[in-house]
C-alpha positions in Angstrom: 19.7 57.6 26.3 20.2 54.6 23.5 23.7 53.5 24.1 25.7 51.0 22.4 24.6 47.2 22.5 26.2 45.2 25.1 28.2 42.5 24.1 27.9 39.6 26.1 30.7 37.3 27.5 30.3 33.7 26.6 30.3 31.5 29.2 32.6 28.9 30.3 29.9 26.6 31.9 26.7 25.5 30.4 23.9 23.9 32.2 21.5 22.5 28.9 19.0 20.0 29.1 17.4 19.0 25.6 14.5 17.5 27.6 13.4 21.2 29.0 13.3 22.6 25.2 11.1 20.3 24.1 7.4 20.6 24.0 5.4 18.4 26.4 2.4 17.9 23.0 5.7 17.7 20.8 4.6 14.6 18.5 7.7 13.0 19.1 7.4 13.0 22.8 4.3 10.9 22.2 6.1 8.5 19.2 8.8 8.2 21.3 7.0 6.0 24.1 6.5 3.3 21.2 9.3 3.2 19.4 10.8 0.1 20.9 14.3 -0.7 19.3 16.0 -2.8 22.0 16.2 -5.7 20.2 17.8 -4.4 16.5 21.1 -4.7 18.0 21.0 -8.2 18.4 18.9 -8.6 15.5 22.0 -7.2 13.4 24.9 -8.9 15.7 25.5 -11.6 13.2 25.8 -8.8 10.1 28.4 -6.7 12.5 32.6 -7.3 12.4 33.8 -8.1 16.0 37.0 -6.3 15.1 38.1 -3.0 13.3 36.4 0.8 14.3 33.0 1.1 16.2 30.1 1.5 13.4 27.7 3.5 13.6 24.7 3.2 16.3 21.9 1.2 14.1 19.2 2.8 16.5 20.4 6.2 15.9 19.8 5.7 12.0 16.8 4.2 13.0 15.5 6.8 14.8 16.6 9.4 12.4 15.2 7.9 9.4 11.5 7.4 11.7 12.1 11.7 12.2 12.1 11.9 8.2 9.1 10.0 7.4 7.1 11.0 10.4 7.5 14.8 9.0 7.9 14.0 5.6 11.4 14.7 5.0 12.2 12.7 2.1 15.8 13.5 1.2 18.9 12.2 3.3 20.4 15.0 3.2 17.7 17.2 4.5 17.2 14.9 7.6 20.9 14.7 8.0 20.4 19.0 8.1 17.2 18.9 10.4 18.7 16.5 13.0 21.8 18.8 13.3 19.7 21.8 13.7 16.1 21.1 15.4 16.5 20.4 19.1 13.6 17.5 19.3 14.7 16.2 16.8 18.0 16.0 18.5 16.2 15.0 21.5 14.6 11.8 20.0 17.5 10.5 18.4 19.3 10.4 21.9 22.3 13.0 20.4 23.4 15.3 22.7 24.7 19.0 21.7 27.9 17.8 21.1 27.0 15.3 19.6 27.4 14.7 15.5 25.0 13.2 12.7 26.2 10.1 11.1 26.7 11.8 7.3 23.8 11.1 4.7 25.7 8.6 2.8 25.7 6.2 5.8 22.9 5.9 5.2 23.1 4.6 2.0 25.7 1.7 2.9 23.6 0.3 5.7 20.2 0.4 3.9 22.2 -1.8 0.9 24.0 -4.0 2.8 22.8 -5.0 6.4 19.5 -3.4 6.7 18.2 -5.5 3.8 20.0 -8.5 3.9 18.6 -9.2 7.6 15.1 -7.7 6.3 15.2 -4.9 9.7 12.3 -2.5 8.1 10.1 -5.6 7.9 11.4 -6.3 11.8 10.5 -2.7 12.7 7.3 -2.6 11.1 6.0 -6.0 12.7 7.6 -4.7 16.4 5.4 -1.5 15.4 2.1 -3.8 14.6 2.7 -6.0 17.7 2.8 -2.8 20.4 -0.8 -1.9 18.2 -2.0 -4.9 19.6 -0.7 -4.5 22.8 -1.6 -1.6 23.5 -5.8 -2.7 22.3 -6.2 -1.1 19.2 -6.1 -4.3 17.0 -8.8 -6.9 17.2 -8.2 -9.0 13.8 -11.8 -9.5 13.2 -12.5 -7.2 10.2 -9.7 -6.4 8.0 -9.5 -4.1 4.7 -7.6 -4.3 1.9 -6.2 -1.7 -1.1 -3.8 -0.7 -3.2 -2.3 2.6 -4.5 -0.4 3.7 -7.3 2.8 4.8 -6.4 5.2 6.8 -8.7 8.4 5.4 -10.3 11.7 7.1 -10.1 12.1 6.7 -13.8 12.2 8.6 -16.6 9.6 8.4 -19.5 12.9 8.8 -22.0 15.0 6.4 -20.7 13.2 3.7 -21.6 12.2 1.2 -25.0 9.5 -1.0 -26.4 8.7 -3.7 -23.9 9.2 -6.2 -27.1 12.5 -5.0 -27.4 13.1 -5.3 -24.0 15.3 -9.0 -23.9 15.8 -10.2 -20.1 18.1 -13.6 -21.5 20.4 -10.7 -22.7 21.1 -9.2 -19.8 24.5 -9.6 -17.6 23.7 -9.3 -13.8 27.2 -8.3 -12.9 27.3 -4.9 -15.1 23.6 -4.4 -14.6 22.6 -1.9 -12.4 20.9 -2.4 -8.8 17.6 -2.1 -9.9 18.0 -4.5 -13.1 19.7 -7.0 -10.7 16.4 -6.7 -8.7 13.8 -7.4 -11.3 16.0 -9.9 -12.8 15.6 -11.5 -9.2 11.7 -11.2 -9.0 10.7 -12.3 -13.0 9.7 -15.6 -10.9 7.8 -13.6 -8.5 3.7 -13.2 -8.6 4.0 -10.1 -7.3 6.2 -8.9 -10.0 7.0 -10.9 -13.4 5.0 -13.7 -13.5 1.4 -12.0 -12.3 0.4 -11.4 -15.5 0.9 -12.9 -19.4 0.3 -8.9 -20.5 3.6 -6.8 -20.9 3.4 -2.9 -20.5 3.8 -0.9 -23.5 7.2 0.6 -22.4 10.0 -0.8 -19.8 12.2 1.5 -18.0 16.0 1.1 -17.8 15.9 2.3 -14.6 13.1 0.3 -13.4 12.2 -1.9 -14.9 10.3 -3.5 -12.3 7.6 -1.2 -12.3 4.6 -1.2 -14.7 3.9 1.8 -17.4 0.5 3.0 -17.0 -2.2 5.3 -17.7 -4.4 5.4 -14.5 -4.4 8.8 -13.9 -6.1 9.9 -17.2 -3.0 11.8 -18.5 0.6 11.3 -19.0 1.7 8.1 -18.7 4.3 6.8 -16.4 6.0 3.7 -14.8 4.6 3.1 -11.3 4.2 0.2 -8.2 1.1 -0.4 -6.7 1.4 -0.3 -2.4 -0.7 -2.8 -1.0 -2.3 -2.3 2.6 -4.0 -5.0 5.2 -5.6 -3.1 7.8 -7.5 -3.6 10.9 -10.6 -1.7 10.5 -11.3 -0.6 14.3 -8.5 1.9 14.4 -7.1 1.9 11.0 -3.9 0.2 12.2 -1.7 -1.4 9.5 -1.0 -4.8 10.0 0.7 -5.8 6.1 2.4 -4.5 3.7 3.1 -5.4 0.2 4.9 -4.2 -3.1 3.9 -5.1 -6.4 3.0 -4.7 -10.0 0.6 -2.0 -10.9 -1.8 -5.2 -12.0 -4.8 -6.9 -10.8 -3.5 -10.2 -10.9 -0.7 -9.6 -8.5 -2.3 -7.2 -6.3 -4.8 -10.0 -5.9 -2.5 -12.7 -4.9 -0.4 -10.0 -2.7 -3.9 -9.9 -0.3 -3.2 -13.9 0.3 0.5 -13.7 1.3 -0.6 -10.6 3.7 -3.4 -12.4 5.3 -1.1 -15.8 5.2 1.7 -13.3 7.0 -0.2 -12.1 9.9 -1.9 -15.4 10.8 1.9 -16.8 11.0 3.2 -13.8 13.1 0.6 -12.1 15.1 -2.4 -15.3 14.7 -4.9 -13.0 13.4 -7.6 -14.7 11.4 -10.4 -12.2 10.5 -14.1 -12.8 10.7 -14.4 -10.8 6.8 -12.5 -9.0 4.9 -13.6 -5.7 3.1 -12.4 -4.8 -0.4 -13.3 -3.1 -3.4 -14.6 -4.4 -6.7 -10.8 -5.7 -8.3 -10.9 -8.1 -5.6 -14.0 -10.1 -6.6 -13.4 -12.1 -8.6 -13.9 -15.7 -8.7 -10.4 -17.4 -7.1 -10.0 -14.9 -4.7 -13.9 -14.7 -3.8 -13.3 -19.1 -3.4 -10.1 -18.6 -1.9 -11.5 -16.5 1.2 -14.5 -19.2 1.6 -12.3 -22.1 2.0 -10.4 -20.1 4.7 -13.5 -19.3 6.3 -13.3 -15.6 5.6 -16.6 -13.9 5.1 -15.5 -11.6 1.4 -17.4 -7.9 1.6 -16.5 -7.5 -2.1 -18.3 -7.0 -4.7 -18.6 -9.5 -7.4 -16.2 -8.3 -10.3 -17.9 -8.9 -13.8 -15.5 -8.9 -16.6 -16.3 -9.5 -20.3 -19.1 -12.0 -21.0 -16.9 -14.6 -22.7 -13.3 -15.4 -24.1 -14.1 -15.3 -27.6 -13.4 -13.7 -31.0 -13.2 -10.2 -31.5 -16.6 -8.6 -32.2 -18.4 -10.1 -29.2 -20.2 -7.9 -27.4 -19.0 -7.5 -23.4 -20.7 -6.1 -20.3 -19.3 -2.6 -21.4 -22.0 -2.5 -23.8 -24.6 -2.1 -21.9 -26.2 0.9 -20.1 -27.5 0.0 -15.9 -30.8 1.5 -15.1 -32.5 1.3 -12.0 -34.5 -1.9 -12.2 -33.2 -2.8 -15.8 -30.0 -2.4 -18.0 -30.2 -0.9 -21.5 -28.7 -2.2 -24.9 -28.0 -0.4 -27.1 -25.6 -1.9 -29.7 -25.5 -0.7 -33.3 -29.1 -1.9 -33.9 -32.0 -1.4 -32.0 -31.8 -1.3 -28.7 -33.8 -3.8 -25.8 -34.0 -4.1 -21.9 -32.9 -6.3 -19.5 -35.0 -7.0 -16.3 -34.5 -8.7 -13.6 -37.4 -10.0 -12.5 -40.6 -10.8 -14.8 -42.8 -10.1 -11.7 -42.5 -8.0 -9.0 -41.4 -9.9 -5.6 -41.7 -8.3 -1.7 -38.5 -9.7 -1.0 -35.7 -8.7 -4.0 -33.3 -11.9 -2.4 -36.2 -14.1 -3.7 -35.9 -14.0 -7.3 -34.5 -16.8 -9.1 -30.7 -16.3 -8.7 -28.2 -16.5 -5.6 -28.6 -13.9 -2.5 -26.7 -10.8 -3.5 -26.6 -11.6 -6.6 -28.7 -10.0 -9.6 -29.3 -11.7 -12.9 -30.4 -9.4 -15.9 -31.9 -11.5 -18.7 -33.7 -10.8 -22.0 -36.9 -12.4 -23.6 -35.9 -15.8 -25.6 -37.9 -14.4 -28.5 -36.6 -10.6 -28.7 -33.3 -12.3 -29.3 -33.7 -14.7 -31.7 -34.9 -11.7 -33.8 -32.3 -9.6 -33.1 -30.1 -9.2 -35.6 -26.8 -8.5 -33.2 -27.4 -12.3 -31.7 -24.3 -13.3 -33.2 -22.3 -10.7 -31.6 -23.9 -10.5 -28.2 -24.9 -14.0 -27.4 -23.8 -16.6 -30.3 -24.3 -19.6 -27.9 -27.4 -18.7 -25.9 -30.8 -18.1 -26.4 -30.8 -14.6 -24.3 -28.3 -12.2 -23.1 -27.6 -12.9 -19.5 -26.2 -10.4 -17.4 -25.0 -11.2 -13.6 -24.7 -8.3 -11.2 -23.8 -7.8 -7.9 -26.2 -6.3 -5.3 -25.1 -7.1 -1.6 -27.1 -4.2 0.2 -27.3 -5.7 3.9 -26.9 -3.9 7.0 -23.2 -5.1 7.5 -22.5 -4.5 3.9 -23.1 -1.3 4.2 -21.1 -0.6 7.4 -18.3 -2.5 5.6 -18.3 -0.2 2.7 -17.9 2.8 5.2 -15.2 1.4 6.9 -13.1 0.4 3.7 -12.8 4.6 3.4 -10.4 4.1 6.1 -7.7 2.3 3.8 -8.1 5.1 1.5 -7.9 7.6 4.0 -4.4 6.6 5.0 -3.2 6.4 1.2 -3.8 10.6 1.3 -2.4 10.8 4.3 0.6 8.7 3.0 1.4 10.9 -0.1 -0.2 14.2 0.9 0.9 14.5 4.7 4.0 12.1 4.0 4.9 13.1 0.7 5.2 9.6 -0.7 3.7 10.1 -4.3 6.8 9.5 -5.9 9.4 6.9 -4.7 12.9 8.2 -4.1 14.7 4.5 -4.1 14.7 2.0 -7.2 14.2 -1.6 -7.8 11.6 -4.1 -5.8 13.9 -3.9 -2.5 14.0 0.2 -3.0 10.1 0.8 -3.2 9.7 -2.4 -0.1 11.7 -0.1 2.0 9.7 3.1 1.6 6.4 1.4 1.8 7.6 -0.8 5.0 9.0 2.8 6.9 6.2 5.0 5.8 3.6 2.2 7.1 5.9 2.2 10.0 5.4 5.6 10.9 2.1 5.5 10.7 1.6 3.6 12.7 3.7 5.5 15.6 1.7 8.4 14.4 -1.6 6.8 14.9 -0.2 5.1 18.8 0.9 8.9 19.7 -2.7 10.1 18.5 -4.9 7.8 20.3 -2.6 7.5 23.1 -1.1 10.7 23.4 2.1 11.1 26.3 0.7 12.8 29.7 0.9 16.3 30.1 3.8 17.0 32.9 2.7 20.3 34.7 5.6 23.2 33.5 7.8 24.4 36.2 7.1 27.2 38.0 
C-alpha cells in the first residue's frame, strides 16, 4: 500500500561534527597540515586599531582566499557562495554551521589597505617555501627559470597611441588605482625603465602592462609571471611580475635569485633557462656569482648598423653547415674546414659553434656590403652545449613549463582579474602559493584514519 510521505519532525538537538563529513583523501585535509598561519596575526598587529568593533579574522580570509585558488575559483563572490555552501570548505576555514562568511567586499578593503601595505602574500608565500624546505623537498642546487604571458584585464578599446600617451600629464590624485601604480613603477626595471621600446598601444586601464602579439593573433595588453624553481620537486621558491619584455624579465631572474639567497640562503650549483636568457650580461652575471648558466647562448642580429644589413635571420641552419641565401646567389657556411674526432676541438670555445665562409667567395660576392661590410667573411656563432648534464637540464627545465599549464589550465589564471603592478603581484604570489600547498599535499599526502565501524 503507498501511503502518503511522512513528514518528519525537526529536531531540537543536533549532534554535527564537520570533521566526520569530510573525506579522509579530501585535498584539503592534506593542504591543511601545511598551511601554517600562526604568525599573520602579529605580522598585521601594527596595521590593526586597538579600539572600535572586532575586524574580521585575517586567517579566515586567508584560508578562504587559499580554497579559491587551490580550486580555481576566481571570483569573490563565488568563493564567498562555495564557503557558505560546501562543508570542507567550511571545515578548512575553521567556520562552524552557524557560523557566517565575511561578505566578498571584505575582501576587497583588506587586499588594498593592510594586506599590501604590510606585503602578507609575499609573507605567505615565503612561510609556504620555508615548510618546502622543511619538510626535504628543496635542495637549492639546480634551479629553473621562466616566464609566461599572462592576460591583462584591459580592454583593446579603451586604450590610445603609446605616443600620445603623456605620463608628466597625469594627476595621481584623480587617477585611478592602476595609473597610480604604474606611475609608481616608471622607475622600476621590471616595469618602465626595462626597455627604451614603447608598445604600440597603452591601456587606460593598465597601463602597466605591455600590448603584444605573442600569440600569433589578436593582440592584447599582458604581464609576463616570472618563476624560480627548484628543479628536484618543482617547488617554487620566487616569484616575480613584470613587463612582457626580455630586458626585464632578464633582470627579474637576478632579484629572484638575490631574494632567496637573503631569505632561505640558497645558492644554486646552475641554473637552467631557455634561450631569452643568454645573453651576454646575464650569461657574465651568473659566472661572477659562481652559478654554472645551462642556457643557450642567445644570438641576436649580427651588428648595430644601418638598415639593409643582413642579420642572423637570414640565414638557413643545416646539419653541419648553414645556408645563404640572400637576394643573390646563395653560399655555405661550415664549421670546420676538416673533419675532427672530437667536435669541442675546432677552433672556437667549448659549446660553442663558429660558422664561417671562404675569404675569397666573399669578396666576390656581390651582397658583401650588406652582409659583412667590415669583414672579410661572414661569421656566424652558434651555440651547441650537447653534454650529458646539458641534456638532463633541458629535461628538467619542462618542469617550469609544466606548472605554467597547470597554473592557467587547472587554476584558471590566463587572464588576471585585479589591475595595476600590486593587482597582478597578488595573483601571481597566491596562485604560486597554492601550488605549492598542492604539491606538499601530493607528495606528502595526510594518513589515512581507518572509518568507523
Amino acid at each position: 500500500m503507498m501511503g502518503p510521505r511522512q513528514e518528519a519532525q525537526p529536531a531540537l538537538f543536533y549532534e554535527f561534527f564537520l570533521d566526520d563529513h569530510v573525506p579522509q583523501d579530501h585535498l584539503l585535509r592534506s593542504v591543511d597540515r601545511f598551511v601554517d598561519l600562526s604568525s599573520i596575526r602579529a605580522y598585521l598587529a601594527e596595521f590593526y586599531s586597538h579600539t572600535g568593533r572586532p575586524s574580521v579574522d585575517p586567517e579566515l580570509l586567508i584560508r578562504m582566499r587559499l580554497v579559491g585558488y587551490c580550486f580555481g575559483i576566481r571570483l569573490e563572490r563565488r568563493v564567498y557562495e562555495e564557503v557558505h555552501l560546501n562543508l570542507a570548505y567550511r571545515w578548512f576555514c575553521r567556520l562552524d554551521l552557524s557560523d557566517r562568511a565575511p561578505d566578498h567586499s571584505t575582501f576587497s578593503k583588506n587586499r588594498h589597505g593592510r594586506f599590501r601595505e604590510s606585503e602578507l602574500l609575499r609573507h605567505l608565500f615565503e612561510v609556504t617555501v620555508a615548510r618546502c624546505i622543511a619538510e626535504g623537498l628543496v635542495s637549492g642546487k639546480r634551479m629553473a627559470v621562466d616566464a609566461s604571458l599572462i592576460e591583462a584585464d584591459a580592454n583593446k578599446q579603451n586604450s590610445m597611441p603609446q605616443e600620445k600617451w603623456d605620463a608628466a600629464r597625469i594627476d595621481p590624485a584623480d587617477a585611478p588605482r592602476a595609473v597610480r601604480e604604474y606611475l609608481d613603477t616608471l622607475d622600476e626595471a621590471a616595469f618602465g625603465a626595462a626597455s627604451e621600446v614603447r608598445p604600440k598601444l597603452a591601456s587606460h586601464s593598465a597601463p602597466a602592462s605591455q600590448w603584444t602579439e605573442a600569440r600569433k593573433g589578436p593582440a592584447f595588453c599582458s604581464y609576463s609571471d616570472n618563476y624560480l624553481i627548484d628543479t628536484d620537486h618543482g617547488v617554487i621558491v620566487d616569484v616575480a611580475e613584470t613587463r612582457l619584455i626580455r630586458q626585464a624579465e632578464a633582470g627579474s631572474t637576478k632579484t629572484m635569485l638575490k631574494r632567496v639567497k637573503e631569505t632561505f640562503d640558497l645558492h644554486p650549483e646552475r641554473l637552467i633557462a631557455d634561450t631569452a636568457y643568454g645573453t651576454g650580461p646575464m650569461l657574465g652575471w651568473l659566472v661572477e656569482r659562481k652559478i654554472e648558466p645551462h642556457i643557450p647562448v642567445f644570438v641576436g642580429p649580427l651588428r648595430d648598423g644601418p638598415k639593409g644589413l643582413e642579420t642572423n635571420a637570414a640565414v638557413a641552419i643545416q646539419p653541419g653547415k648553414i645556408d645563404r641565401s640572400p637576394r643573390g646567389k646563395g653560399h655555405e657556411l661550415t664549421q670546420f674546414r676538416r673533419n675532427y674526432s672530437d667536435p669541442n676541438r675546432g677552433p672556437t670555445a667549448k659549446g660553442v659553434a663558429k660558422y664561417r665562409g671562404l675569404k675569397l667567395t666573399c669578396q666576390s660576392c656581390p651582397s658583401k656590403p650588406r652582409c659583412c661590410p667590415n669583414m672579410d667573411f661572414r661569421s656566424i656563432t652558434r651555440d651547441i652545449a650537447k653534454t650529458e648534464q646539458y641534456d638532463v637540464s633541458m629535461k628538467l627545465r619542462k618542469k617550469v613549463e609544466m606548472l605554467f599549464a597547470h597554473l592557467k589550465r587547472i587554476l584558471g589564471l590566463g587572464r588576471l582579474r585585479l589591475r595595476g603592478p600590486c593587482g597582478a603581484k597578488d595573483e601571481f604570489l597566491l596562485a604560486a602559493t597554492a601550488q605549492n600547498l598542492k604539491k606538499l599535499a601530493k607528495i606528502l599526502p595526510a594518513p589515512q584514519q581507518p572509518k568507523k565501524a
